[in-house]
C-alpha positions in Angstrom: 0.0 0.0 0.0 1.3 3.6 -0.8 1.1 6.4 1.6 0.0 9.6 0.1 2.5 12.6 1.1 1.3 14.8 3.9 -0.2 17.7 3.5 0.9 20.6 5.6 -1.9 23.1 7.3 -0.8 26.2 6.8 -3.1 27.8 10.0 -2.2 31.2 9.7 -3.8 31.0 6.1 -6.4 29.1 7.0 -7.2 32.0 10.2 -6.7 34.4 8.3 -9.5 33.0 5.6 -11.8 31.9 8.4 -11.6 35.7 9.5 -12.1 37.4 6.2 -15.3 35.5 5.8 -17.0 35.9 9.7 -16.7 39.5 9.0 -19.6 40.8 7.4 -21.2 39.1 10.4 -19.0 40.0 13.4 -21.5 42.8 14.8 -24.2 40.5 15.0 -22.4 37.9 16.7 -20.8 40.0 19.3 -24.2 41.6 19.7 -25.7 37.8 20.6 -22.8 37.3 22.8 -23.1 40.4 24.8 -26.7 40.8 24.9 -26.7 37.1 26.2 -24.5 37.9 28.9 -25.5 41.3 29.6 -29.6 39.6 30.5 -27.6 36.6 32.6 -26.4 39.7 34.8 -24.2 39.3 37.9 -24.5 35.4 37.8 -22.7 35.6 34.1 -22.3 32.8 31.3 -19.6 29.9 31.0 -18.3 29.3 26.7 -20.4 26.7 27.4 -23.5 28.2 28.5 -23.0 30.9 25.6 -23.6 28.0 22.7 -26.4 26.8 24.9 -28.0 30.8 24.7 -26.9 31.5 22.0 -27.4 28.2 20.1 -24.3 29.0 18.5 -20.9 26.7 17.9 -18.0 27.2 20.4 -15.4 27.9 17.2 -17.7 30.4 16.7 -18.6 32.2 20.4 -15.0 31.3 21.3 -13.1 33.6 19.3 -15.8 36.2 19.7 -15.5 36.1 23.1 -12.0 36.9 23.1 -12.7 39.9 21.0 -15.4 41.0 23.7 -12.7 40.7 26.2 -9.8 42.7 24.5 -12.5 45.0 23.4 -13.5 45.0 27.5 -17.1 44.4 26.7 -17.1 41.2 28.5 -14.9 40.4 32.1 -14.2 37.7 33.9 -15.8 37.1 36.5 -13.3 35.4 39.0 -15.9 32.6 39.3 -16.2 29.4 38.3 -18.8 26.7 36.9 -18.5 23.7 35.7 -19.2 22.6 32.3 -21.0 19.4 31.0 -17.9 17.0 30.9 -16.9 17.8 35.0 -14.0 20.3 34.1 -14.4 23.8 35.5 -15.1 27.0 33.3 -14.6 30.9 33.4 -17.6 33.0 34.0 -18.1 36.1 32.0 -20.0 38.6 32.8 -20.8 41.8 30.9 -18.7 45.2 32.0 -22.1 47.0 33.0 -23.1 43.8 34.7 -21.3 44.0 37.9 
């Protein structure tokens, strides 16, 4: 049997592609991300519990929430929850929130 030569993934291409075509969209998403949090108030939102809320993907609310953070939109909570599969989670919680 012959082995085919391995491709290399080039990820800062593939990024780099993935964010020229989630821009058009990028207000509305970090709108549903915020406005999600925002309404869960003091008691904030895990990753986790933003695809639940949001019914969204996590390769999609992740990197949006990372952009909520450095734009300092969303905090972190200093709390904790845990997710689905036992491990613990950062809460979020909108800036306005506290």
């Amino acid at each position: 049997m012959r082995r085919r030569p391995s491709r290399s993934v080039n990820t800062s291409n593939t990024s780099a592609a993935a964010r020229e075509r989630v821009q058009p969209y990028l207000t509305r998403l970090h709108g549903k991300i915020y406005a999600a949090v925002l309404k869960a108030g003091s008691r904030g939102l895990t990753r986790e519990e933003l695809e639940h809320h949001t019914r969204m993907r996590g390769n999609s609310v992740r990197p949006r929430v990372r952009e909520l953070l450095a734009m300092k939109l969303l905090t972190l909570s200093g709390e904790e929850r845990r997710t689905e599969s036992g491990c613990m989670a950062e809460v979020l919680i909108a800036r306005n929130a506290k």
